[in-house]
N, C-alpha and C positions, 0 to 999 in steps of 0.2 A: 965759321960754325964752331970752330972749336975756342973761341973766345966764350962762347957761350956756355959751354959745359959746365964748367966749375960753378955758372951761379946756379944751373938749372939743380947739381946736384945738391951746392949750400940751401937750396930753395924746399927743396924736399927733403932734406934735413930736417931744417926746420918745421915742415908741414909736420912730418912724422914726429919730432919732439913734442909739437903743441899736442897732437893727437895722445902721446905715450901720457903726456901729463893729465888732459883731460878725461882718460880712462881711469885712469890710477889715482886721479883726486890730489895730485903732488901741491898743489897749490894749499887746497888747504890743510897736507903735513905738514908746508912749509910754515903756514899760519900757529898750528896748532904749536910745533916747535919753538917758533920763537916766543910763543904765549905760555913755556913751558908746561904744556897739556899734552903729553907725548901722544902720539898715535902712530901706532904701526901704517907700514905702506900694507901689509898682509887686511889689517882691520877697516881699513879706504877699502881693499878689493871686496871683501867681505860686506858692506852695505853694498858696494853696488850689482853686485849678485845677487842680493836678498832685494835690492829696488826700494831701500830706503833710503830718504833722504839725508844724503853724509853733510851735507851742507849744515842742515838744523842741526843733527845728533855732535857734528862737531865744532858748533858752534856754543852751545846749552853745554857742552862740553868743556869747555875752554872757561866760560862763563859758570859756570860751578867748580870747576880747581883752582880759579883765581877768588872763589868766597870763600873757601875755601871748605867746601861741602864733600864729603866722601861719597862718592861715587864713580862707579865704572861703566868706558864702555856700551859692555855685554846690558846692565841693567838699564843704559839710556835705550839699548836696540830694541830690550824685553818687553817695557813699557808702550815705542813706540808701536811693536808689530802687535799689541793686545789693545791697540788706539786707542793709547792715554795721551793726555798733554804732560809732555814731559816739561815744557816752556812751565806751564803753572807749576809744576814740582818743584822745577828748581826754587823760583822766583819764593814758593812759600818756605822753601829752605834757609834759604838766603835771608827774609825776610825774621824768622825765627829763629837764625842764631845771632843776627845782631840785634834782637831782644833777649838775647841769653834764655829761650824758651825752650830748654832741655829735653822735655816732653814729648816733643815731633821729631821722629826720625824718618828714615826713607821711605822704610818701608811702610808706615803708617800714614806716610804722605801716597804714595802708591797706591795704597789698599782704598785712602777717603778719595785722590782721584777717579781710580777706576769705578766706584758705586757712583758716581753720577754728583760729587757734592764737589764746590767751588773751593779749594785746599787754600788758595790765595786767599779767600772771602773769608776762612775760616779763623787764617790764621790775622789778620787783620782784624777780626774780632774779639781774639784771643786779646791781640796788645789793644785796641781799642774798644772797653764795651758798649755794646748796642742797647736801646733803650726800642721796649716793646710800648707802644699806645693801646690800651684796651678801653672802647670808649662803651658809654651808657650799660653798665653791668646792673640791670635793674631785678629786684625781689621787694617781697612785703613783709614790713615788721609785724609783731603779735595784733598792734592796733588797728589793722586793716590799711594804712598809709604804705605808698607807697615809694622808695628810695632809689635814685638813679646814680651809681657814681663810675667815674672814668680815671682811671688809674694809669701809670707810667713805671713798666717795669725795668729793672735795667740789670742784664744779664749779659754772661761771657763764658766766651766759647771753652770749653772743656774739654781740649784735644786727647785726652785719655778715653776719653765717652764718647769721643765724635764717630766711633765706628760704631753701627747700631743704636744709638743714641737717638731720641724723637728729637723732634724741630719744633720749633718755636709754635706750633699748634697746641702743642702740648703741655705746654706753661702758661699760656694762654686761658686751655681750660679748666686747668687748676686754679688760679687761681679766680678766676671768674663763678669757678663753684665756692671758692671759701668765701668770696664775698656776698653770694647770694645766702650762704647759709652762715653769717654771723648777722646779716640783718633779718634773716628770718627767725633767728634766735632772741633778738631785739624783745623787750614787751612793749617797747614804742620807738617811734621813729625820733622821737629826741635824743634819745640814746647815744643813737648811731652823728647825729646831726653834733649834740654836745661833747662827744669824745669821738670824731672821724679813729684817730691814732690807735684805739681797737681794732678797727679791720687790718692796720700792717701789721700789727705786733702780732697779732693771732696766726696770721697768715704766714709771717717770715718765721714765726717758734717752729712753724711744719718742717722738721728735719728732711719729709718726704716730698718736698717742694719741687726740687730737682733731681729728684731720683730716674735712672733710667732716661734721660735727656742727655744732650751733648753739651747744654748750660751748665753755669755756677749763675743762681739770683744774688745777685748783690745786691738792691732794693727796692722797697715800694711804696710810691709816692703814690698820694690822691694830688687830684689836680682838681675835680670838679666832684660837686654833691648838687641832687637836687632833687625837691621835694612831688612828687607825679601824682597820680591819682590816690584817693579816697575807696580803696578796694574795697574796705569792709561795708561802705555805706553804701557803693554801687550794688553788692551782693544783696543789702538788706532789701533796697529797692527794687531790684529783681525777683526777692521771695516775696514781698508785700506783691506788686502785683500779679506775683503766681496765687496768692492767696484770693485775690482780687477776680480773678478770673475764674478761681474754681467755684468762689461765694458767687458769682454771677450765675455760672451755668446750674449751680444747684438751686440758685431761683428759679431760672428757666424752666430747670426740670417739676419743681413742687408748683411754677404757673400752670407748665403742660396737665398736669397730674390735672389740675383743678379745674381748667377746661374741660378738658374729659370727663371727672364727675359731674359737672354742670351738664354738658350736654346728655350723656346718662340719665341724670334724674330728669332733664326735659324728656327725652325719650320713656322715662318709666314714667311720667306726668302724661303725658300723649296715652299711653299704655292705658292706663288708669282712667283716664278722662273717654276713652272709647268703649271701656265696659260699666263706665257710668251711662252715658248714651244708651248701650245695649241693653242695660237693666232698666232706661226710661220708659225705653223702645216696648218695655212687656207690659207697663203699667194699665195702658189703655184695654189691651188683651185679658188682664187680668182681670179690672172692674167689667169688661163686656161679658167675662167667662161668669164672674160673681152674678151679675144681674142678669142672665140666662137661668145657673140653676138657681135662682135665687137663693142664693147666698144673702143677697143685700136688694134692698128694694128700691125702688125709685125716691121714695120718700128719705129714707137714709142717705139717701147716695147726695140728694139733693141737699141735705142737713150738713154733709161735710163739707160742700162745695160752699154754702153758705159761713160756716166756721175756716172754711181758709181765706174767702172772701175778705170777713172780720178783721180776722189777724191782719194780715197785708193792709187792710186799711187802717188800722192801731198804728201798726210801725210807718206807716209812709205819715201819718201825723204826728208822730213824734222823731220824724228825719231821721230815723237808722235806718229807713227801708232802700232797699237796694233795686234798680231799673228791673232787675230780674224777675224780683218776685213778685210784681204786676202781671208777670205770666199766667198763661192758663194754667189749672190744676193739670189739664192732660197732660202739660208740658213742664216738669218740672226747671226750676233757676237753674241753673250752670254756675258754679262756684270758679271766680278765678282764683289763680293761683298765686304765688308771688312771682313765679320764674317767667308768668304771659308779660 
């Protein structure tokens, strides 16, 4: 039994050192030190009390004093416990001082991680500029034609403006307004078609191009032009058949009108022709009332009926006489009218 002792206690030796090192993170001081990235054993016990990850922080650590980036620490713990990517900070650090890119310091790498923007994307923008596609930016020149063009802008990142600074929306619709209003400014679409290099030159002299943006425009290329509709002749034919439609209904309306007079005057014809009737209607009364009190005698009476007799027989031999007037004298002709 007592052969035993000595390894049981070498055994728990050991348990307890790998343990003492595993609490205390000795491994990676031991890292850190020989990567010449000091780190206290105090600053090991300190993330693991705070339950940050010492592995990352002294990792991103070590990896920033050998790019030789200034930072501490305290400001890798700061960033982590206000969950930044500290990984992206360093990396855009690193990445912008071996482009000599003076401009991006910590804290401004900080401030654009913490707002929610890609610091690595940014600064990789910075050394390499990006080209924006703004495709079918169309307007109508004075002529009524109308002009479609797709342009390629190319812009870089402005790490002075990147805090607060619009995003590429916003370049965007700048110039997609300058180009709608230098071909609206056009008095014809040749204009624009024989000198395209008016829309960049107008549009890059705009000192306000990139104002208030996290860009610098560097330039603007047309890539595509092309000729689209005939606005001003679709409009003309739009008002002609507005005109067209209104000349119809005000036929319509002077047809209505004129219907209604016709029917009218048939009705005051009807009207008319009833108290012709009614004044037929007394004739008979009349000659009966005359030859009662004698007014007129048989003889007379007989004399006229013999004289219309006459007549009617005149005109029926000389063919103007009308079916009508073959009628009895009781019975006066009925005149038609044009409207029967």
């Amino acid at each position: 039994m007592m052969n035993f002792l000595p390894w049981f206690i070498a055994l728990v030796v050991i348990i307890a050192f790998l343990s003492f090192c595993s609490f205390f993170n000795l491994v990676l001081w031991i890292r850190a030190f020989i990567s010449g990235a000091h780190v206290s054993i105090a600053e090991l016990i300190s993330m693991t009390v705070k339950k940050l990850d010492a592995r990352s922080i002294v990792n991103n650590y070590i990896k920033a004093r050998k790019a030789g980036v200034d930072i501490t620490i305290a400001q890798i713990e700061n960033h982590m416990q206000a969950h930044g990517n500290i990984e992206l900070v360093i990396n855009a650090l690193i990445a912008a001082q071996s482009a000599n890119l003076n401009e991006l310091d910590l804290k401004t790498a900080i401030a654009v991680d913490l707002s929610g923007r890609d610091i690595n994307d940014a600064v990789k923008h910075r050394i390499m500029p990006q080209i924006i596609q703004i495709n079918n930016i169309t307007a109508m020149a004075k002529n009524g034609i109308e002009v479609s063009v797709s342009v390629k802008v190319t812009v870089r990142v402005n790490l002075k403006r990147i805090i607060g600074g619009a995003l590429e929306e916003t370049i965007i619709a700048r110039i997609s307004e300058g180009v709608m209003t230098i071909i609206g400014n056009a008095n014809s679409h040749n204009e624009i078609l024989e000198a395209p290099n008016t829309i960049t030159k107008t549009i890059m002299a705009n000192k306000d191009l990139a104002a208030d943006t996290a860009f610098d425009v560097l330039s603007l290329d047309i890539v595509d032009m092309k000729v689209g509709r005939n606005i001003g002749a679709e409009l003309e034919i739009d008002k002609a058949e507005a005109v067209k439609y209104i000349s119809q209904a005000d036929a319509e309306k002077r047809r209505a009108e004129a219907v209604a007079a016709e029917q009218e005057m048939r009705a005051l014809t009807q009207e008319m022709r009833a108290r012709v009737v009614a004044a037929e209607s007394e004739v008979p009364k009349a000659l009966a009332g005359a030859l009662k009190y004698g007014n007129i005698n048989v003889k007379e009476y007989m004399q006229m009926e013999n004289m219309q007799s006459d007549t009617l027989m005149r005109k029926a031999l000389s063919g103007n006489a009308n079916a009508d007037m073959l009628t009895p004298s009781l019975n006066p002709p009925k005149k038609k009218t044009k409207l029967q």
